[in-house]
C-alpha positions in Angstrom: 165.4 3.9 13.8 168.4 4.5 16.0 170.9 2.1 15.6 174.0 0.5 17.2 176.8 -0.5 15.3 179.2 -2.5 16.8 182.4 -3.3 14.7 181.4 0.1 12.9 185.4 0.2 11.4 185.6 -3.4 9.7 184.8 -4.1 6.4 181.0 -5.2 6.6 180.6 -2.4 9.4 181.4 0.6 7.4 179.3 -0.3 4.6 176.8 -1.3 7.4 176.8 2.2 8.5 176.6 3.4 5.0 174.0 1.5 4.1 172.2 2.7 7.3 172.5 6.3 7.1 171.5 6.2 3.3 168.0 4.8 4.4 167.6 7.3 7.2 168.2 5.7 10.3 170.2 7.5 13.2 173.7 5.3 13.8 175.7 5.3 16.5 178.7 3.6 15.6 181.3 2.0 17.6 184.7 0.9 16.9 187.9 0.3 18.5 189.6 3.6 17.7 188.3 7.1 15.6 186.2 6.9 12.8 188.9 7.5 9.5 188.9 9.8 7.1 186.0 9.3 4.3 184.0 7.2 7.1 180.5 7.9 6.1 178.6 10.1 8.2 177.1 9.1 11.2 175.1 10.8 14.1 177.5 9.4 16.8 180.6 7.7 16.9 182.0 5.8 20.4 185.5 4.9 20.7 185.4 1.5 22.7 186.4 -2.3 22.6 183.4 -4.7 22.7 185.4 -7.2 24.7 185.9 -5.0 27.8 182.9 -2.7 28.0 182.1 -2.4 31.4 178.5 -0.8 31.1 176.6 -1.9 27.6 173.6 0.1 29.0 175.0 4.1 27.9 175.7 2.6 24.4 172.2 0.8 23.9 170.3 3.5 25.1 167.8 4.8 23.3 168.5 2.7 20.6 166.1 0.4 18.7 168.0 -2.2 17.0 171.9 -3.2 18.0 174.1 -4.6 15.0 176.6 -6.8 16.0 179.7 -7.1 13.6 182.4 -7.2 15.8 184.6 -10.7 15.7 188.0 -12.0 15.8 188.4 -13.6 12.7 192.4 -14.0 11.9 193.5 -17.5 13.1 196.9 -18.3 14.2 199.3 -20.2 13.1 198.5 -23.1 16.0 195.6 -23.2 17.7 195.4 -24.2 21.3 193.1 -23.5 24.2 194.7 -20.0 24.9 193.7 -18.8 21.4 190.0 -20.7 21.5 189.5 -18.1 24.9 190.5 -15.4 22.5 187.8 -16.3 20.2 185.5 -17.2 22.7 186.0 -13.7 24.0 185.5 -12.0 20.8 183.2 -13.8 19.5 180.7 -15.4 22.2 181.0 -13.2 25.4 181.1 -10.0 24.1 178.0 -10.1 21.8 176.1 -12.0 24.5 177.2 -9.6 27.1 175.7 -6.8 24.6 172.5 -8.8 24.2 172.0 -9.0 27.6 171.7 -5.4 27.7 170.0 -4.8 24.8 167.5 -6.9 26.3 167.5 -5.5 29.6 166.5 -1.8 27.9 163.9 -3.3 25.2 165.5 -3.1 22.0 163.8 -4.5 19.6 166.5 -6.2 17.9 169.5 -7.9 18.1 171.5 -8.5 15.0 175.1 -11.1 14.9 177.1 -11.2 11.7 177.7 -15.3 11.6 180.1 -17.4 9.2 179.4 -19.9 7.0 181.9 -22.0 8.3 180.3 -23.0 11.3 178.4 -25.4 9.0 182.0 -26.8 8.4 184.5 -26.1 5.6 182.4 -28.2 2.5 179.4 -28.2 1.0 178.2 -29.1 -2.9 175.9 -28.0 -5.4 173.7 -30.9 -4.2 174.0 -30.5 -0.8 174.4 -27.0 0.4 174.3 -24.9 3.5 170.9 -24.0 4.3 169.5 -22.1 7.1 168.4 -25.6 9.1 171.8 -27.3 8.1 173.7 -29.0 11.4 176.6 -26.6 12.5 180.2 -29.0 12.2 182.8 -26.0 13.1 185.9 -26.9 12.7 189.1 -24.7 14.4 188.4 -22.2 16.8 187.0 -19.3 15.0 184.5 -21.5 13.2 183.3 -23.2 16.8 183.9 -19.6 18.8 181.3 -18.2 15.8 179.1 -21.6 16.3 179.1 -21.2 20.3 178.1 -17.4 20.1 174.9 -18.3 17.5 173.8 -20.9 20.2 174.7 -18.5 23.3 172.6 -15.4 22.2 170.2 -18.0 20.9 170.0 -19.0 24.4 170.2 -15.3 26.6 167.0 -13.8 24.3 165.4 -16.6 24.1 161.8 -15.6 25.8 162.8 -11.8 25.7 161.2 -8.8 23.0 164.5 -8.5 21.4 164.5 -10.1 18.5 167.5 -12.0 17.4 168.1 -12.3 13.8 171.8 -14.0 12.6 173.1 -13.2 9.2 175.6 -16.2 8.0 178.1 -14.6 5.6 180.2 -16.8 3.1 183.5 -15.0 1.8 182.1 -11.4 1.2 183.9 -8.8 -1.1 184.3 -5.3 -2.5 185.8 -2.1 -1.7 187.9 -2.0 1.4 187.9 -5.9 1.3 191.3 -7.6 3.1 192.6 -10.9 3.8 191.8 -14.0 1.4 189.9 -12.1 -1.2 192.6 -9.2 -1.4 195.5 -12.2 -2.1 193.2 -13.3 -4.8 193.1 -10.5 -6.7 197.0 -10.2 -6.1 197.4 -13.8 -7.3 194.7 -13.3 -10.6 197.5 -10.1 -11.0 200.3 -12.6 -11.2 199.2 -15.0 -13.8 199.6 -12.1 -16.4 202.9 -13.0 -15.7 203.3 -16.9 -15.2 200.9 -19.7 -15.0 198.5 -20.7 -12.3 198.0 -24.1 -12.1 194.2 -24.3 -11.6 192.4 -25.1 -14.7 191.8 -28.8 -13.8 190.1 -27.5 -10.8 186.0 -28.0 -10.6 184.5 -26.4 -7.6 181.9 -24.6 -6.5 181.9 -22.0 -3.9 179.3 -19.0 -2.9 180.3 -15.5 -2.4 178.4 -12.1 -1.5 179.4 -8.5 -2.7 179.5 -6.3 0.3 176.0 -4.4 -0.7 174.4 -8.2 -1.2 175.3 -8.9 2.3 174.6 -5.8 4.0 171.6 -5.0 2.5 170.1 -8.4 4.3 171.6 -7.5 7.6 169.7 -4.0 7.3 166.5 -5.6 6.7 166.7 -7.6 9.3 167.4 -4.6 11.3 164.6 -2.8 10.1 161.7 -5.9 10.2 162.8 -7.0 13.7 163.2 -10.9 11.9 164.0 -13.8 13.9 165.8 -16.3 12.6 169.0 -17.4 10.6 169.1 -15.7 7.1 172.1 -16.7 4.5 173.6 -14.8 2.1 175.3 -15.4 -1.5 175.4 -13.3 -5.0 173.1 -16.2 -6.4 175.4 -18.1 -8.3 178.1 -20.6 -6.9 181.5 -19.9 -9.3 184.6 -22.3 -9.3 188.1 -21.1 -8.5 189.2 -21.0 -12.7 186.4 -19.2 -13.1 186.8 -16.7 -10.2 189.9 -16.0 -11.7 189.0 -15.5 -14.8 186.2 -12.7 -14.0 188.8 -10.8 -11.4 190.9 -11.4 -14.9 188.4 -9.7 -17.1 187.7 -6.7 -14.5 191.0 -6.0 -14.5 191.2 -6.1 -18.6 193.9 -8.9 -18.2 194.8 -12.2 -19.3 195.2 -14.6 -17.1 197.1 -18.0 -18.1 195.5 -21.1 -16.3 197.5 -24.9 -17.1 196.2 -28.2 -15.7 197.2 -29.7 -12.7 195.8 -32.5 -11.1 194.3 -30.9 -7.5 195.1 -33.9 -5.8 198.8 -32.6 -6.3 198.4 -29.2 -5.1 196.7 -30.4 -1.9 200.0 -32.6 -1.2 202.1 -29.6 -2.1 200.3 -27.0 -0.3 200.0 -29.4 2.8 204.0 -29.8 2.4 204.4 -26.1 3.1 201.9 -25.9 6.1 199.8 -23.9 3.4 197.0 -26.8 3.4 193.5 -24.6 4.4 194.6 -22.4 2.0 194.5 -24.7 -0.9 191.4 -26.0 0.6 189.7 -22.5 -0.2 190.6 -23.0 -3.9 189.9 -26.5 -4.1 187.1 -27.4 -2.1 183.3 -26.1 -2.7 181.6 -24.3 0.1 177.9 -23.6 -1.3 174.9 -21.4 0.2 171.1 -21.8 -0.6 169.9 -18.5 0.6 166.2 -19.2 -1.6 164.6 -18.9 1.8 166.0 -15.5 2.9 164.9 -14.7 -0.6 161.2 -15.6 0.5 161.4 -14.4 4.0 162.8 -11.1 3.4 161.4 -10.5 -0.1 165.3 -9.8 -1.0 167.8 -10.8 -4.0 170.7 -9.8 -4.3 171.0 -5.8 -5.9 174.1 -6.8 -7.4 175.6 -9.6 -10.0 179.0 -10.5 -9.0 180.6 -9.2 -12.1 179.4 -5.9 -11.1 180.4 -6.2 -8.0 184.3 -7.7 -9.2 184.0 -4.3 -11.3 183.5 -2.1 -8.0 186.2 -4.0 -6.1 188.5 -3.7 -8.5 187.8 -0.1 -9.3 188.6 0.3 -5.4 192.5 -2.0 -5.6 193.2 0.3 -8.5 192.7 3.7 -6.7 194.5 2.0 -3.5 197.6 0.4 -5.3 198.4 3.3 -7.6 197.4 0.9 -11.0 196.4 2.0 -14.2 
C-alpha cells in the first residue's frame, strides 16, 4: 500500500512510519520540517504544515490509505476561546480538510489518532472506557479531539473511505516526551528522597509505542471502520508504575504514605492540580473488542516495553 503519514515527525508518527516500511508499504511522510537524522527510511518525505495546506489533493494522490497523527496536544496555562480555535484548528479542521480530499480521490482509508480523554479524565476497573462509552471531554484539547472524531465521522460518512479512529491512552517508549518523560525523571529522584505515593491505589491504562501503532497499521491495512482502543493489557497504579520504571532502571525507589487527599490540596495550592490528578486518579481502557475485531494483542508486556524506554533515556541523557 502507499501510505500517507501526516504527523510523520511526532512520537507515534515515526514509529508509524517505521512500522510501515518494515511491513512493506510505500510511505510518504509529512511533517512540519525535514525528516532528522536516524528517521527511518521512507519513499517520500513532504515538508508541510497540516493546518495550512492549501491543496490536500498532490499529497493524497495515489495513495491508498492516509494516517492522520498530527494534533496539538500541549495545553496552556489558561484556556480561553483563542486557544479552543487553536485546537479546533489542529485538531478538527485540518484532519477533516484532509478527509475531504482523501475522499474526493478514493482512498480507501482514513485513519485519526484519538485520545482517551475525550471519554473524560476517570474511569475504574469496573467501569472503563470502551469503544461505545459517551464522550465527556473536558478542556480544550480533550473537546477539540472529541469534535474532530464526530466531524470526520460526519464528512465520510456515506463515502468509500473508510474511517477507522484509534483512541490512545498515555503511550510510551523511545523518543517518548511530556508526562511520561517527567515520570521517569521523577522515579530517578526517589533514589534520592522519598516520594510520597505509597498510599495511593489507582488504576490507569497505558500502551508501549509498538502496542499502539501496531493497531493503527492494521487498521490501515484492513480498511476497518470503527473506533478501536488501545492499552498494554493490564491497568498498573501509580506506586506500582514507579516501581517498574524503578526496577528498569536497576534502582530503588523509596515510596512513604501520604494520604492522596492531601496531595490533591497541595498540588491544587500550586496550580499543579491536573497533574496530581494523572497520579491519583484511574483512567482505564477495555480494548477486548479491538482484540476480537482485529485479531490483535498487544506484542509487548509493559515491562518489556519500560526496558526499551529506558534503554532509549539512558543513551539520550549520557547515564550509566
Amino acid at each position: 500500500m502507499r501510505i500517507l503519514v501526516v504527523g510523520a515527525r511526532g512520537f507515534v508518527g515515526r514509529a508509524t512510519c517505521a512500522a510501515l516500511a518494515s511491513r512493506g508499504h510505500q510511505v510518504r511522510a509529512m511533517g512540519r520540517g525535514p525528516l532528522p537524522l536516524g528517521f527511518p527510511p521512507v519513499d517520500q518525505s513532504v515538508v508541510g504544515d497540516p493546518q495550512r495546506v492549501g491543496e490536500w489533493f498532490p499529497l493524497i494522490e495515489g495513495c491508498d490509505a492516509v494516517v492522520y497523527l498530527a494534533a496539538r496536544v500541549h495545553a496552556s496555562a489558561s484556556e480561553n476561546a483563542e486557544s479552543l480555535a487553536l485546537y479546533r484548528a489542529a485538531n478538527v479542521h485540518g484532519p477533516v480538510d484532509a478527509a475531504r480530499a482523501a475522499a474526493m480521490r478514493g482512498v480507501k482509508s482514513f485513519v485519526y489518532a484519538s485520545s482517551v480523554k475525550v471519554h473524560g479524565e476517570s474511569a475504574s476497573i469496573d467501569a472503563p472506557v470502551r469503544a461505545d462509552t459517551p464522550m465527556r471531554p473536558l478542556g480544550a484539547y480533550s473537546l477539540s479531539k472529541a469534535e474532530g472524531e464526530l466531524a470526520l465521522a460526519s464528512e465520510l460518512s456515506g463515502s468509500s473511505t473508510a474511517l477507522g479512529i484509534v483512541v490512545l491512552p498515555l503511550v510510551y517508549g523511545p523518543h517518548v516526551r511530556a508526562n511520561f518523560l517527567r515520570l521517569i525523571r521523577l522515579t530517578l529522584a526517589g533514589s534520592r528522597i522519598p516520594l510520597p505515593f505509597a498510599s495511593i491505589h489507582n488504576a490507569r491504562s497505558f500502551s508501549y509505542i509498538e502496542n499502539a501503532v501496531d493497531v493503527v497499521v492494521r487498521v490501515a491495512e484492513r480498511n476497518a471502520r470503527g473506533r478501536y482502543m488501545v492499552d498494554d493489557g493490564k491497568p498498573v497504579s501509580t506506586p506500582d508504575l514507579i516501581r517498574a520504571i524503578a526496577a528498569s532502571l536497576r534502582i530503588r525507589t523509596h515510596l512513604v504514605r501520604c494520604r492522596p487527599e492531601w496531595l490533591a490540596a497541595a498540588a491544587r495550592a500550586v496550580g499543579r492540580g491536573p497533574a496530581a490528578e494523572r497520579l491519583l486518579g484511574s483512567l482505564v481502557v477495555d480494548s477486548s473488542e479491538t482484540r476480537r475485531a482485529l485479531g490483535w494483542k498487544p506484542r509487548w508486556s509493559m515491562a518489556e516495553g519500560l526496558l526499551e524506554t529506558v534503554a532509549w533515556y539512558r543513551s539520550e541523557s549520557g547515564s550509566a
